[in-house]
Residue, then its C-alpha position, 0 to 999 in steps of 0.5 A: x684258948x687264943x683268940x684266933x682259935x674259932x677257925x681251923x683246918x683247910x676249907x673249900x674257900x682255901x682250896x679255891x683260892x690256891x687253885x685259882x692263883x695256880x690257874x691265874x699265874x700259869x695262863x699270865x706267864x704263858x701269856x708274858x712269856x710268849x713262844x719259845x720255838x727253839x732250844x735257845x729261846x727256851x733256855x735264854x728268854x730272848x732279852x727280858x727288862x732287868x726288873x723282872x729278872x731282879x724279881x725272879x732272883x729274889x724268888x728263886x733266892x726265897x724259896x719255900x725254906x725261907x719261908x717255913x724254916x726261917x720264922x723257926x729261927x727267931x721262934x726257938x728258945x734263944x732265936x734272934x734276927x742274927x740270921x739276917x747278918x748273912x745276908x745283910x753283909x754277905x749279900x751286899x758285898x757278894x752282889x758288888x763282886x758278881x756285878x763288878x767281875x763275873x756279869x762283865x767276864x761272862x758278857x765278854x765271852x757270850x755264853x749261855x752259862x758259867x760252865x761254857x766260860x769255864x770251858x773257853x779257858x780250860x778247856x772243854x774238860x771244865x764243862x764236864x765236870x763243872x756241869x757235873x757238880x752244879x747237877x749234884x748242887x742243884x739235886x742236893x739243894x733243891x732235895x731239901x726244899x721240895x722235901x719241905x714243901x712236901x712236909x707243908x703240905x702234908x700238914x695243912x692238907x692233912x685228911x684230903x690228901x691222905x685219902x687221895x694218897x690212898x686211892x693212889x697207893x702212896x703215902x702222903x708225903x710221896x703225893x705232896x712231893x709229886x704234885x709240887x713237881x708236877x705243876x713245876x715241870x708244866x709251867x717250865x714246859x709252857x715257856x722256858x726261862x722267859x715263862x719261869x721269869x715272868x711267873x717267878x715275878x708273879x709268885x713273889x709278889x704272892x709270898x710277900x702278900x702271904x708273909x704280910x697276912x702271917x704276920x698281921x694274923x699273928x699279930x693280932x692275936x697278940x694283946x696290943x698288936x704288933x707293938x706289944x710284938x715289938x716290945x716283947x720281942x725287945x725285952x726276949x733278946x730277939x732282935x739282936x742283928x750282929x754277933x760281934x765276937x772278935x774270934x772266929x767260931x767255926x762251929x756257929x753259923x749265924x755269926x758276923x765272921x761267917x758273914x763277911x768271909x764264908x757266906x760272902x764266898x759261898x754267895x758269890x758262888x751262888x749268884x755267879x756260878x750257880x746256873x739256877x740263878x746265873x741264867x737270869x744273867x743271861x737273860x738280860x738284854x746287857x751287861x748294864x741290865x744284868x748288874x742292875x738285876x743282881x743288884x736290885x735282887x739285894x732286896x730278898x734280904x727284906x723278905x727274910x726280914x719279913x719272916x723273922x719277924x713272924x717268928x718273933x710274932x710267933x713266939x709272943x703269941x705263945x709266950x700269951x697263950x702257951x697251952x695253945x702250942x701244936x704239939x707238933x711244934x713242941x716236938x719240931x720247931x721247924x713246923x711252927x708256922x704251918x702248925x699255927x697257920x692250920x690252927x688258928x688262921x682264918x678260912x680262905x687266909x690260909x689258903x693264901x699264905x699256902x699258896x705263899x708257900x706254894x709260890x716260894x716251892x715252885x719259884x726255885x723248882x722251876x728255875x733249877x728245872x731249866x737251868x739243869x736242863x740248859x747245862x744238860x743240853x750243852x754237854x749232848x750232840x748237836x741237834x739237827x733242827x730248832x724243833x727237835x733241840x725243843x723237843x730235847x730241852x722239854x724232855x730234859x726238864x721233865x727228867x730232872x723233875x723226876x729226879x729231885x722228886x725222887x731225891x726230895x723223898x730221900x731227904x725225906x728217909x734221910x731226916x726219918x732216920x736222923x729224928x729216929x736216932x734222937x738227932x734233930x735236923x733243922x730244915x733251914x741247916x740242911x738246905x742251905x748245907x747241902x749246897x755248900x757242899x759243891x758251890x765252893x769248887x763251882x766259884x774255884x773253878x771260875x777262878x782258875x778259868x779268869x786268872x791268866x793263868x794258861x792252864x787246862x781243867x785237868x786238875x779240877x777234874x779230880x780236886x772238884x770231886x775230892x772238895x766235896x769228900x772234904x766237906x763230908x770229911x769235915x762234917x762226920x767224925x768216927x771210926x766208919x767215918x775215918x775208913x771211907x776217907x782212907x779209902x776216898x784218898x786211895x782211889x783218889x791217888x790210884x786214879x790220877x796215878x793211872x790216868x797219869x801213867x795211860x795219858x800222853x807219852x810227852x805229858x807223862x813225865x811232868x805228870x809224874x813229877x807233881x805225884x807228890x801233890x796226888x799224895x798231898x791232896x789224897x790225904x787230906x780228906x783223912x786229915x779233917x775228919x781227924x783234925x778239925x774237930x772241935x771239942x764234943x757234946x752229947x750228940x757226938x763231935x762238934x763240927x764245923x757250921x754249914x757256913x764254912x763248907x764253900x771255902x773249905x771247898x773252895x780252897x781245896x779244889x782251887x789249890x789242887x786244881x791248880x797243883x794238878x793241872x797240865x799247862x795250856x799253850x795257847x791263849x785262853x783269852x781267844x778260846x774256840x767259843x762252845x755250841x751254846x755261845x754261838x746259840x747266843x750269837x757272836x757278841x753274846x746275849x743281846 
């Protein structure tokens, strides 16, 4: 037996300390946050100091992912800290880039999002479809997360919340996954963004607490502390940073060329043109603030960091004790750190590194329920007075909120089926996959919108969509695969022949003309599944890693959005400016 084994389950004390900190962070946002008394203060914040919002990157970036799946990664047989390249590499140079091009681009125009910039240069086309993918970036990244913190919970609550689930009818799991969306749509409703900023900056400092108690508790549990943890580790291999192979290998993520090419890519896409968290940008008081806070956000890397290392920690405290491993763990590595945290932490310390993981879940819940609503907002009618804009923004967000709870239950199908069939889906994988899947043709839009280019978003109206049926093409392999991509690029071609053919008399011949770009880019979802394949193992067809898939995006949507665009006459650097940009006043956030 190991030495921390005398306590185990969730008691009272641990319930109390997680309704506590839940009450105790919600009355100190509301109260930092002040009154939001129009759609643009609840959306915009009003001007909040750089380090809050660095804060809030930070603990939006974490999430609940990063705080149960990441200790997984140096835990597994043969885990390493080479997870901590990505963002020690692609984290620092895509922060430079965002600071240095897209903060002083955005600040120029005086936008409230990346989409009303796209739509100054495009046209207002960009907004649409841009808004509409970053909705499919948000549901899908986010699915994945609050799946996880539905699966946490369900593991550390266990007996209490399965009664409550039967009184009400559910399983378990559908509770866990509501009551995680509940309280985020409250404490986004209280406030806005200023409300979701401030307890943001709060929630981080309860999940770098709740990392440190991990990792001092599984420490010492360890014969020597955390220096026997260390040498340990040293002599496991775990600690290796850097994978310094000179060729490319697309089908592993966690290498130093996937850093510094895909994940960068993929990162400036996320911190510049995903809303979830380019609405901190906004919510800066200047541009000198917002490259400040995106800078200083470098510092999430040390929390994953501070997750590997209880990974490591784990994994010698089982190397010590190997018949206290949680079965649950054996067949899920992936549910190591609950497992442990339910067996062997002591009363009222779970319910701290709970409420760890509570912050992390709600931390990005939060963020992506406001920054959906904003983008939501921006594509409707004007609203007749300051209280009923409020009124739409607050029913907006509650909507949304129901719509990732039902979406993270269909992660939740999703990895059912998947385990059912012998296929082991790593958490960690499939969060951060599932928005790759859409960021690339987000960062290509901007692209498109800041060269000097003069042309409209007519094409990105069709190869931002078809980006992501490249992705999955590149990603699934077979025969049923190979069908659904011949008819992705049938409908693909039928479509923009027929808006071409239907559209502007004075258009329709140039339109015409660039058919053989159609036919180019409806074959090409057909030509990945059929050609990037690389090699096969028992599981099927080795693809390429999460990594890849913003460039392969990217690269798709930005070449044929380009090729398919219609020209632009007048000058997109004196565009008419979209509804949220006057909101935010003539010279943009103050």
């Amino acid at each position: 037996m190991s030495p921390l084994a005398a306590a185990t389950g969730l008691h009272g004390l641990d319930v109390a300390v997680l309704v506590g900190y839940l009450a105790g962070v919600s009355w100190l946002g509301v109260k930092l946050a002040g009154k939001s008394d129009s759609a643009e203060r609840f959306f915009r914040g009003g001007g909040i100091p750089w380090p809050a919002v660095a804060a809030s990157m930070i603990a939006t970036a974490v999430s609940a992912v990063t705080f149960i799946a990441v200790p997984a990664v140096a835990f597994r047989d043969g885990g390493d800290f080479t997870y901590l390249q990505l963002g020690l590499v692609a984290g620092l140079l895509s922060r430079l880039a965002v600071a240095a091009v897209l903060v002083p681009a955005y600040f120029r125009e005086g936008v409230l999002s990346p989409y009303d910039f796209m739509a100054n240069r495009l046209g207002p086309e960009a907004r649409w479809v841009t808004t509409l993918m970053f909705s499919l970036l948000g549901v899908l990244g986010q699915a994945a997360r609050v799946y996880l913190t539905g699966v946490v919970l369900v593991t550390m609550c266990g007996p209490p919340l399965a009664s409550a689930a039967a009184a009400v009818g559910v399983a378990p799991l559908t509770l866990a996954i509501a009551s995680v969306s509940v309280v985020a749509i409250a404490w986004t409703l209280l406030g806005g963004i200023a409300t979701v900023i401030w307890t943001d900056a709060m929630l981080l400092a309860v999940f770098v607490l709740g990392g440190l108690v991990a990792l001092l508790t599984v420490a010492a549990g360890v014969d020597g502390g955390l220096a026997a943890v260390v040498a340990t580790g040293l002599e496991g291999g775990k600690f290796r940073l850097f994978d310094l192979s000179l060729a490319p290998e697309f089908t592993r993520p966690y290498t130093l060329w996937a850093a510094v090419i895909a994940v960068t890519f993929g990162n400036i896409g996320s911190y510049g043109t995903d809303q979830l968290l380019a609405q901190r940008i906004f919510a800066c008081r200047s541009p000198r603030d917002a490259q400040k806070a995106v800078l200083a956000s470098y510092l999430a890397e040390a929390f994953a960091a501070l997750m590997l290392l209880v990974g490591v920690a784990l994994w010698a405290f089982y190397e010590a004790y190997p018949d206290a491993l949680p079965a649950a763990a054996v067949e899920r590595p992936d549910a190591i750190f609950p497992a442990f945290v339910l067996a062997e932490v002591p009363i009222g310390l779970t319910g701290l590194i709970l409420a760890g993981v509570f912050a992390a879940a709600l931390s990005s819940l939060t963020s992506i329920l406001g920054a959906l609503a904003q983008t939501t907002t921006a594509l409707l009618p004007e609203p007749a007075d300051d209280a009923s804009g409020l009124r739409r923004a607050r029913f907006l967000v509650a909507l949304w909120g129901v719509v990732l709870a039902l979406a993270a239950v269909g992660a939740g199908a999703y990895v059912d089926h998947q385990e059912a069939a012998g296929n082991e889906v790593p958490l960690l994988d499939l969060a951060l996959g599932l928005a790759n899947y859409v960021i690339g043709g987000l960062l290509a839009a901007f692209v498109l919108a800041w060269l000097p280019l003069r042309i409209n978003a007519r094409g990105l109206l069709f190869s931002a969509p078809l980006s992501v049926a490249c992705v999955w093409a590149a990603r699934f392999h077979g025969e049923r695969p190979a069908e659904i991509c011949l008819v992705v690029g049938v409908v693909f071609l039928a479509a923009w022949t027929a808006a071409s053919a239907c559209g502007s008399a004075r258009l329709r011949g140039p339109r015409l003309r660039r058919l053989p770009v159609a036919a180019a880019a409806a074959a090409v979802p057909l030509l990945l599944e059929r050609f990037l394949v690389f090699g096969e193992d028992p599981s099927g067809p080795v693809s390429i890693a999460w990594p890849w898939y913003a460039p392969l995006a990217g690269l798709v949507a930005g070449v044929f959005g380009y090729g398919l665009a219609d020209p632009r006459t007048e000058d997109p650097r004196t565009p008419e400016r979209p509804r949220s940009a006057d909101l935010a006043g003539p010279t943009g956030p103050a």
